[in-house]
N, C-alpha and C positions, 0 to 999 in steps of 0.2 A: 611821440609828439607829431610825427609826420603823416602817421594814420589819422590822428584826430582830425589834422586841419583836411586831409582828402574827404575825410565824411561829412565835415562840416561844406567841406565844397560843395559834394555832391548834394546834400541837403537843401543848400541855396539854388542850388539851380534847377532845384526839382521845384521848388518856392519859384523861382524866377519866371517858368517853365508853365507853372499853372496860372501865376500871375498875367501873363501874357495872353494867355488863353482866355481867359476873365476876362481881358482889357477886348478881346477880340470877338467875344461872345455879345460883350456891353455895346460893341459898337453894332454890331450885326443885330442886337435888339432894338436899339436906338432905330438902323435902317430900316425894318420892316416897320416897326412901329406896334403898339398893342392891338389896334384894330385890324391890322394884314394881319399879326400872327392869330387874332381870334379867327378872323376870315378862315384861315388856312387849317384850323382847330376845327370847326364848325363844319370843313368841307370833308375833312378826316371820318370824325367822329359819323359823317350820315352814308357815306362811304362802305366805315367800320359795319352799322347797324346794317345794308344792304346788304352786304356780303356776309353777316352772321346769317341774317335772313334766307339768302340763298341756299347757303351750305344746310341748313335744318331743313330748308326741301328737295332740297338734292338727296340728304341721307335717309329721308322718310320717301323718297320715288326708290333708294338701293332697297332700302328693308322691305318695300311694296314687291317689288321685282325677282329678287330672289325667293319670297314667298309665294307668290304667283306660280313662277316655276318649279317649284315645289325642291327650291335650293339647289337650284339644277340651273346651268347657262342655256337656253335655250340658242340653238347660233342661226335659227334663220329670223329670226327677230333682232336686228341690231340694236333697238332701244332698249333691251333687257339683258344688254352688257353690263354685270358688274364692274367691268372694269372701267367702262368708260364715265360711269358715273362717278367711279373710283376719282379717278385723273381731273372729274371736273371738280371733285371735292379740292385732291391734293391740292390744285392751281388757285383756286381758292383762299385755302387755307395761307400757301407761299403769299398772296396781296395780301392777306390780312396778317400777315410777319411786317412784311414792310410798313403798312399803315400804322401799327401799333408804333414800329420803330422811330419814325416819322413824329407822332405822339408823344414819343421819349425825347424826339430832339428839342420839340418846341416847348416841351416842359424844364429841359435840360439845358434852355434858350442856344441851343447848338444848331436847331432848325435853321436852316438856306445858308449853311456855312459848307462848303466842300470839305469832305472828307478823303479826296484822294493825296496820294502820297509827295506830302511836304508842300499843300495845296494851300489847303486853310481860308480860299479866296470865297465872297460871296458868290452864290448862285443868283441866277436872273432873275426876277421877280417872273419875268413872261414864262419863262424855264418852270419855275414853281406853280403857276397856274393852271399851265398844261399837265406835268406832271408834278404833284403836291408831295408825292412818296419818294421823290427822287432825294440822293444825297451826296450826288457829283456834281458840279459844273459840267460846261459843253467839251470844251476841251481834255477835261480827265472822262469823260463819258466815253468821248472819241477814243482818246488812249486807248481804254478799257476794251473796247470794242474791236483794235487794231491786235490788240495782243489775242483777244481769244479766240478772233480769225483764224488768227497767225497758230496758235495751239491749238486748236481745233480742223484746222488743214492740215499741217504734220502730222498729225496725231491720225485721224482719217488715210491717208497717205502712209504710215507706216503697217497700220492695221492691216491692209491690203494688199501692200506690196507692190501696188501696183506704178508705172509712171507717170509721172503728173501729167504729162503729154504723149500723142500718140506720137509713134517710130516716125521717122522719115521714111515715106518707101521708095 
């Protein structure tokens, strides 16, 4: 009997839990509105279509260039780096992760809701216009930013061995 009522707990407040999220979702749809959230769909979506665009010339300039060279890196040509064409792909490809993501929220009406940890708060609308793919607020943005500073200089810093400052002489 005592397991039962723990599952039936847990059960409610997994209900409770999504219900809340619904109710936070309805208000944050409410807030934009249909025509912001089209707006921000519309800016996505031409976004999407530039950047598929790019990438299909980017990898038709790799397949031109390694054939040119006859599948050989030429290195005193710096424009006929596969690699670099590589990288413009890759970085590419990572925006149009995000964009699509972005895609999913405003389908998923989660669009301009923070997702940072125990957040939940609306994003700026000015926030959203500048950047449309985002899905922090300015404040969990900031966080985010502080911590992988912060991980990314220890990290550097142990790599090396070396002191953060020089000796006193």
């Amino acid at each position: 009997m005592t397991k039962a009522k723990k599952v039936i707990s847990k059960e409610r407040r997994k209900q409770i839990d999504r219900l809340a999220q619904d109710i936070k979702n309805w208000r944050m749809r409410s807030r934009l509105g249909d025509a912001q959230l089209g707006y921000f769909e519309r800016m996505l979506m031409s976004q999407k279509t530039t950047i598929l665009q790019e990438i299909e010339k980017l990898d038709k300039l790799r397949k031109s260039e390694v054939e040119a060279s006859g599948g050989k890196y030429v290195a005193d040509n710096h424009t006929s780096d596969p690699s670099a064409t590589d990288t413009q792909i890759s970085n590419r490809q990572k925006r149009l992760k995000k964009i699509s993501d972005a895609l999913a929220r405003i389908e998923n009406n989660t669009y301009g809701i923070c997702i940072g940890k125990d957040c939940g708060q609306p994003i700026d609308i000015k926030r959203l216009e500048l950047t449309p793919i985002t899905d922090l607020c300015a404040p969990c943005k900031e966080e985010k930013e502080k911590k992988e500073k912060k991980i990314n200089g220890n990290s550097r810093h142990h790599q090396t061995n070396l002191p953060m400052c020089a000796p006193a002489q």
